[in-house]
C-alpha positions as CSV (number, residue, x, y, z in Angstrom):
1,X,97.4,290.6,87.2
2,X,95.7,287.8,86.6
3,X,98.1,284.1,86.5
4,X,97.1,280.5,85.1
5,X,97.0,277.7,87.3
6,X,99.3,275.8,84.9
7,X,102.0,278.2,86.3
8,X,104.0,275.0,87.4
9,X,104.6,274.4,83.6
10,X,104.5,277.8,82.3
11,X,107.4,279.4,84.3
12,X,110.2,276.7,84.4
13,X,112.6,279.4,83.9
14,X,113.8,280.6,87.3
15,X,114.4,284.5,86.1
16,X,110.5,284.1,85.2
17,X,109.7,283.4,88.6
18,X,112.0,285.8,89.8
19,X,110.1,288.6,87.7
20,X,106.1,287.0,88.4
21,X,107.2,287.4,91.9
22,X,108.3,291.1,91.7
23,X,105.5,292.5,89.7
24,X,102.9,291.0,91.9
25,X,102.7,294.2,94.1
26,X,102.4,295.7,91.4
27,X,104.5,298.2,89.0
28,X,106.3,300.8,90.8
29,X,104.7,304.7,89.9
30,X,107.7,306.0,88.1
31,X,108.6,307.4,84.7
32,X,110.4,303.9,83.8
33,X,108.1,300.8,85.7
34,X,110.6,298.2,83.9
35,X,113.7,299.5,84.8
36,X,113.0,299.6,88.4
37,X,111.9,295.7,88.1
38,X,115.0,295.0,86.1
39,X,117.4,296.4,88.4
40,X,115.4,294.1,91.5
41,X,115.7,291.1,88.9
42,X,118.9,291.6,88.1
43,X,118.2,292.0,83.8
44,X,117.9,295.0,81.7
45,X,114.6,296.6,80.6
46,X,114.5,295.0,77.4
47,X,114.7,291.5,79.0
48,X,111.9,292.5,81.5
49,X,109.0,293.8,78.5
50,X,110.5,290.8,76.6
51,X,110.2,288.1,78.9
52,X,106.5,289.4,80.3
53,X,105.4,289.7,76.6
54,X,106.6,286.0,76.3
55,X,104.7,285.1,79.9
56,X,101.5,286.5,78.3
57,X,101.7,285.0,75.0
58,X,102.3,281.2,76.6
59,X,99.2,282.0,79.3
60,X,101.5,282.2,82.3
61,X,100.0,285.7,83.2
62,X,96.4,286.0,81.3
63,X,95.8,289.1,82.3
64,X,97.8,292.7,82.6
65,X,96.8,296.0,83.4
66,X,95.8,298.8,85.4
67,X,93.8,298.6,89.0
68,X,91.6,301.7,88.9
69,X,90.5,303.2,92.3
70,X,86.9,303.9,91.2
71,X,86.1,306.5,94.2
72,X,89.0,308.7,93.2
73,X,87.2,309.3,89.7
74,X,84.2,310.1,91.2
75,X,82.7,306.4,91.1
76,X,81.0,305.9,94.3
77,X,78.1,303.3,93.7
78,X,79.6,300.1,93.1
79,X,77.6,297.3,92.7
80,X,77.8,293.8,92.1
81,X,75.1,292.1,90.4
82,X,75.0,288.7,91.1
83,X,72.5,286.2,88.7
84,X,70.7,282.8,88.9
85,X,70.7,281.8,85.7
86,X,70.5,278.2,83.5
87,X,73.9,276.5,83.7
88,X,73.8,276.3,79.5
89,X,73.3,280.1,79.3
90,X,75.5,281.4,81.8
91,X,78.9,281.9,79.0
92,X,76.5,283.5,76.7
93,X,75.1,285.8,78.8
94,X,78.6,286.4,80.6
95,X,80.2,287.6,77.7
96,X,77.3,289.9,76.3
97,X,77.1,291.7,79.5
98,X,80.7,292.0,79.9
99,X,80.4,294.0,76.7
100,X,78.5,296.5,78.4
101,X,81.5,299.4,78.5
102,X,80.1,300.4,82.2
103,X,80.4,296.6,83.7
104,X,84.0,295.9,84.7
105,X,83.9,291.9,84.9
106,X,81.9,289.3,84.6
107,X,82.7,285.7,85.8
108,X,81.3,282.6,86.9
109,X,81.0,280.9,90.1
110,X,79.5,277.8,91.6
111,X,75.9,278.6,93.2
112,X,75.2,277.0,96.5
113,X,71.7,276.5,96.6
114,X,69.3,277.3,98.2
115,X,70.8,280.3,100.2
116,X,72.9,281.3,97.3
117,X,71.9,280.2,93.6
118,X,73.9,282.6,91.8
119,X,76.3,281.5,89.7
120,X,77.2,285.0,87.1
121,X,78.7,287.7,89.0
122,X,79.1,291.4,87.4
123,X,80.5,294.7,88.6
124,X,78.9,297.7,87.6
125,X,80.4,301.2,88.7
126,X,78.2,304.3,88.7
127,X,78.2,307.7,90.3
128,X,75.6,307.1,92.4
129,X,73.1,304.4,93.1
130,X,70.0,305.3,90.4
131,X,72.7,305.5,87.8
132,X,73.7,301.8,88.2
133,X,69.9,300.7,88.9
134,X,69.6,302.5,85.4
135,X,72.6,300.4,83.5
136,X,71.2,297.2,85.4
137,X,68.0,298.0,83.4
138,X,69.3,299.0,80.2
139,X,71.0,295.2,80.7
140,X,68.0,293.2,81.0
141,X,66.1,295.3,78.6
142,X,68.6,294.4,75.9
143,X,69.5,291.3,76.8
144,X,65.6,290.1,77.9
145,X,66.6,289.5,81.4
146,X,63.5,291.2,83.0
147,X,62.4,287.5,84.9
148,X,65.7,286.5,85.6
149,X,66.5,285.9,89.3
150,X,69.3,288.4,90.4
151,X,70.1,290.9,93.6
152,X,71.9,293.8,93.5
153,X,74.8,294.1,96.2
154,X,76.3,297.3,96.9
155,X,79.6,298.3,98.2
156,X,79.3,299.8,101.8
157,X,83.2,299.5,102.0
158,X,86.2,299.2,99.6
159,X,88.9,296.5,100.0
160,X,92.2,296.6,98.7
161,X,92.1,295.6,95.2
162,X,95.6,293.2,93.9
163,X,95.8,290.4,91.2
164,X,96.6,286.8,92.6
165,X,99.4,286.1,94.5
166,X,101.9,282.9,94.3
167,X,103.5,281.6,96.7
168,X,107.3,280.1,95.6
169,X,108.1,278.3,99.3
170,X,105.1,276.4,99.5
171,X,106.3,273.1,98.1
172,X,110.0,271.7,99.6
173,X,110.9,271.3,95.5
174,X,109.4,274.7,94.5
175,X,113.3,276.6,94.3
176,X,112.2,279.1,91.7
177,X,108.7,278.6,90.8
178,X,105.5,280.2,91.9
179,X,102.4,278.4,93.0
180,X,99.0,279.5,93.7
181,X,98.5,280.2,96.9
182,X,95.3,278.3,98.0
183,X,91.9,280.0,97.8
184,X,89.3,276.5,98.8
185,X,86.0,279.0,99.0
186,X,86.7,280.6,95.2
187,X,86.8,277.2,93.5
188,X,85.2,277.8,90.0
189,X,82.8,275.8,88.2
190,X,86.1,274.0,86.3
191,X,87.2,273.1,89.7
192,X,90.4,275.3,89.9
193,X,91.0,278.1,91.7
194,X,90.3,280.7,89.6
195,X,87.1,282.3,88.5
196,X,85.8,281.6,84.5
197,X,86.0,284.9,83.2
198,X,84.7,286.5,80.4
């Protein structure tokens, strides 16, 4: 789940807080998600789909959905692709690849030259390793990215995957709200803590 950084604004409402905070971890695996957050909130059901509804349509959570573990389906080359590529092209070319139905994001970050010029990172999952080499291909063939600088980094290890955590006790006036929590190294090319996604 994915939050805006305008979350000071977007969730005066101290019952939104209270129900950003409890679906951070993520929805419980049960018949009836919303209930079980309802009954920790302290609102019914209804008020729970309705008030998250409302968070998503004001941009207080941009993104909600499911975090799939890849290896379980029998996805075990996972790599990220990470490109050097003209600061006026790197939106367009974000968003076509991201249309690619085997790359699962595709967002921007600031290059630090000259160890690291890369500023469009992409996630392709594969069943093995020549399979994603292949769909890294079939990109630059279609997209005519054959001389564009990029390295192919793949996962020796699997993290914990979560959305972004707020943190409502960082700031002596924060009673109710949720802040970011502070992530310096991840600082996009907007200047904010979050990633520009496509």
């Amino acid at each position: 789940m994915d939050m805006s950084a305008n979350v000071f604004a977007a969730v005066p409402d101290p019952i939104d807080g209270a129900l950003i905070r409890a679906i951070q971890q993520g929805l419980p695996l049960v018949p009836r998600p919303y209930a079980v957050i309802a009954g920790e909130v302290g609102i019914s059901e209804t008020e729970v789909m309705t008030r998250l509804s409302r968070l998503i349509d004001r941009g207080a959570i941009k993104r909600f959905g499911v975090v799939v573990r890849h290896r379980e389906l029998g996805y075990r080359a996972n790599a990220m692709v990470v490109w050097a590529l003209p600061e006026n092209r790197v939106a367009g070319i974000g968003r076509r690849i991201a249309r690619f139905p085997f790359v699962t994001l595709s967002y921007r970050r600031l290059p630090r030259p000259p160890a690291w010029p890369y500023n469009l990172f992409t996630m392709i999952h594969g069943r093995d390793r020549t399979s994603v080499l292949e769909q890294l291909e079939q990109i630059k063939e279609c997209l005519g990215l054959a001389d564009t600088g990029c390295a192919v980094l793949f996962s020796a290890r699997r993290f914990r995957q979560r959305g972004a955590r707020y943190d409502a006790t960082r700031h002596s006036e924060a009673t109710n709200l949720c802040y970011p929590l502070e992530l310096p190294d991840l600082k996009s090319a907007s200047g904010n803590n979050l990633a520009c996604a496509f």
